[in-house]
N, C-alpha and C positions, 0 to 999 in steps of 0.2 A: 327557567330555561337553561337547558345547559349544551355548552360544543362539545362537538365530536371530536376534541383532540386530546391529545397526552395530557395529566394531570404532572403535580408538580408539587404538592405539598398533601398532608395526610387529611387535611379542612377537607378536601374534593374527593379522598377516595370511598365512596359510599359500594365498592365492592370488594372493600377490604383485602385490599392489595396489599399491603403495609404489612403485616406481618410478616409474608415471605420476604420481602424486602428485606427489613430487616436480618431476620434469618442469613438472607444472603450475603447480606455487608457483612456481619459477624463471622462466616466461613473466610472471605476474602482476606477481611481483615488478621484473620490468625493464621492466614497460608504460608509457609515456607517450604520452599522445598529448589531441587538441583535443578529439574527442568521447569519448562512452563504448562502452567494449567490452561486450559480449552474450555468452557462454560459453555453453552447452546443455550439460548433462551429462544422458546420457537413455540408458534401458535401462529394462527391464520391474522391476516388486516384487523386491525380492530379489536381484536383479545384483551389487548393489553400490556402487551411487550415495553413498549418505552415508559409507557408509564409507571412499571415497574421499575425499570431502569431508572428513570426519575428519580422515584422515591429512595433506592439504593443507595443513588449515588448522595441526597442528600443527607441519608442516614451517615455514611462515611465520611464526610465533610465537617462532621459533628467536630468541637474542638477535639484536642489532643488526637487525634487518629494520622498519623503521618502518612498515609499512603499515596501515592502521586495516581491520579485519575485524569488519562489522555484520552480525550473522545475523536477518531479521524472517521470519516466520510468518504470513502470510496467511489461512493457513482456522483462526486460533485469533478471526477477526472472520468472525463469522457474516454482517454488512451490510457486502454491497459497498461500499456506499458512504462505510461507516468506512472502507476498506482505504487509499486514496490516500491521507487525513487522517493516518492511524495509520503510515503508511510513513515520512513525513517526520516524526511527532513518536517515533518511534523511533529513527528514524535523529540524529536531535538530540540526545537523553536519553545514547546509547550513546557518542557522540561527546566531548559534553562531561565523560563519566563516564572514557572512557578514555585523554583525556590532561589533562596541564594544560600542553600549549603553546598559548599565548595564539592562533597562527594556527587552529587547532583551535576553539577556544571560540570561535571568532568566528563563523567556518562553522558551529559547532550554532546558535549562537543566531540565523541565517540562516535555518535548517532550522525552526527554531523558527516562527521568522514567516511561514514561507514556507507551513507544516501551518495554521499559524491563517486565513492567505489564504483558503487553500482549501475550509477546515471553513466560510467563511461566503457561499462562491458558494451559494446555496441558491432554489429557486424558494418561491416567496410561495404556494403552491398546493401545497406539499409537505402540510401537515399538514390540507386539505382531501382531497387524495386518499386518502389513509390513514381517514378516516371515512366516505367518498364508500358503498361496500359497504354496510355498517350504517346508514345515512341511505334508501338506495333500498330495502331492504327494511321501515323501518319505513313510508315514504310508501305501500308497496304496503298493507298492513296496514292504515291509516287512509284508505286509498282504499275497502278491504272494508268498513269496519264504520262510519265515519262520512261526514257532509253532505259533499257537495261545499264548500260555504261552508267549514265546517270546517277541512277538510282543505287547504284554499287560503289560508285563515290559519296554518295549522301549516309547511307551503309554506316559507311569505315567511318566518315566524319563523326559520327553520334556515335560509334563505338570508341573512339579514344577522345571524345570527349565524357562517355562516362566512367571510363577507366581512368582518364586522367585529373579532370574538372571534379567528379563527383564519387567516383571510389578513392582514390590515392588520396586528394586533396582534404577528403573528410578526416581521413586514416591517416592521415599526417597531425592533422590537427587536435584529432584525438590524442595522438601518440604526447604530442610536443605538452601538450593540454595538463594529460596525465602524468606524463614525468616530469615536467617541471614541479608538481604538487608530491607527487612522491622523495622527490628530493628532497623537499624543505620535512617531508615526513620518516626521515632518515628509510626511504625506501621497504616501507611493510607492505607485505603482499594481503588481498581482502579477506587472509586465511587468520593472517593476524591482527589484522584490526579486530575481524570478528572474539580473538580470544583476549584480546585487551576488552573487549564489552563486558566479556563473560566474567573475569577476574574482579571489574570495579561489582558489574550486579551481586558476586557472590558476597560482598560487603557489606549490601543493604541493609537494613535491619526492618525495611518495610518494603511489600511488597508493590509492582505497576501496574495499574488496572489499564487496561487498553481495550475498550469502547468501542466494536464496528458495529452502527445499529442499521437496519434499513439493506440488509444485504442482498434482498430480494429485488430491491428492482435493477439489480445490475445485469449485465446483458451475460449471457453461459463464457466466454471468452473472460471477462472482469472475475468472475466467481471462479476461475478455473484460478484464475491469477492468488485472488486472495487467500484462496485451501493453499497454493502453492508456499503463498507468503509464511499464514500460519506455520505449518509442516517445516519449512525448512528454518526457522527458526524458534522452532521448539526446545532447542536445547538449550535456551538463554533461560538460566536460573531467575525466580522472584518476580515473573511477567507472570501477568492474567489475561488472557483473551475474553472479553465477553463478546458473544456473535449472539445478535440479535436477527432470525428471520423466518420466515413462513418457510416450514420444513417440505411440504406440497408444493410451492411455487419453486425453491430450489434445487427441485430434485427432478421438477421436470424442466428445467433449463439447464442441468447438468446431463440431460439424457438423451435431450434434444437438441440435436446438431442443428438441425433451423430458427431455433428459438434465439431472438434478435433481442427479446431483454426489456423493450417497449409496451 
């Protein structure tokens, strides 16, 4: 009897997966290069995708093979707009966890600064939108039952309190948040943090395998985020992307404006 899920060692693969596997940790393994590589590995549910991954990555793991292999998860963050944030501070966490060579640790704690950049580009009108809903239907309601006068004081009240209480106050906090951290970071803009990353990975002497398996059941808004992720950091030398997903299933959630992802 055997389950239906991903194999993990070469004892189970009776569809002779393992070859290409290997094959493929051999390419990874000898990649160098200025920018970063992009892999697709894509086939329908059930082909065989992780499991090849599996056996990949245990091929690579083999002694002597230096290569640092980050696996992150994506649709385990519900808000997209964690996903970028949460990329980089995983990718830091993983790094500084699995080596203790100091070139290493340097680059997480880059990865590090680089997640906090980011977590704090924020618009000042974020946490006004988010009550904007529930505000227009209470005004509907006190437009029914109370004065005009009334209601035109109730109005202004919830307008400078979201201008005051919930744009400015966020936006301060942000501000004060962030520059207090840029100070102690003798004040680098996220133009140059980004090229202090670039300068330690050109050092490398082995390349970072970076693992997003399961891309498909993310909702078309998560998947727009992650191409975005990829693309805009493409130019980080001695990274490998491996995207693992159903080339069908993400193609019509990227096409499909109603496609919720579920």
């Amino acid at each position: 009897m055997y389950l239906d899920k991903p194999i993990t060692d070469t004892e189970n693969d009776f569809l002779n997966r393992n070859d290409f596997a290997i094959k493929l940790a051999k390419s990874i393994s000898n990649w160098r290069n200025k920018e970063s590589w992009v892999i697709a590995l894509t086939g329908d549910w059930g082909s065989g995708k992780t499991s090849i991954k599996n056996l990949m990555v245990k091929e690579l793991k083999k002694a002597g093979n230096p290569i640092h292999i980050i696996e992150f998860s994506p649709w385990e963050w519900a808000d997209q707009e964690l996903i970028t944030q949460s990329f980089f501070n995983e990718l830091s966490k993983d790094l500084a966890i699995e080596s203790n060579d100091k070139k290493t640790k340097e680059v997480a704690e880059k990865f590090k600064k680089y997640a906090y950049y980011l977590g704090h580009i924020q618009s000042v009108s974020e946490p006004a939108i988010k009550v904007l809903p529930l505000i227009f239907g209470a005004l509907m309601l006190i437009n029914n039952f109370f004065s005009e006068e009334f209601s035109n004081f109730v109005i202004a009240v919830i307008g400078i309190w979201l201008v005051v209480f919930q744009g400015l106050g966020k936006f301060f906090e942000l501000k004060v948040n962030r520059l207090e951290y840029l100070s102690k970071e003798n004040k680098k803009s996220l133009f140059e943090v980004k090229q202090d990353i670039q300068k330690s990975l050109d050092t490398f002497n082995s390349p970072i395998l970076i693992i997003l398996d399961d891309l498909d059941r993310l909702s078309s808004s998560q998947l727009l985020t992650i191409t975005q992720l990829v693309k805009a950091n493409s130019d980080f030398s001695n990274i490998i992307f491996l995207l693992l997903y159903s080339k069908s299933i993400v193609e019509e959630k990227l096409t499909d404006k109603n496609q919720n992802g579920t």
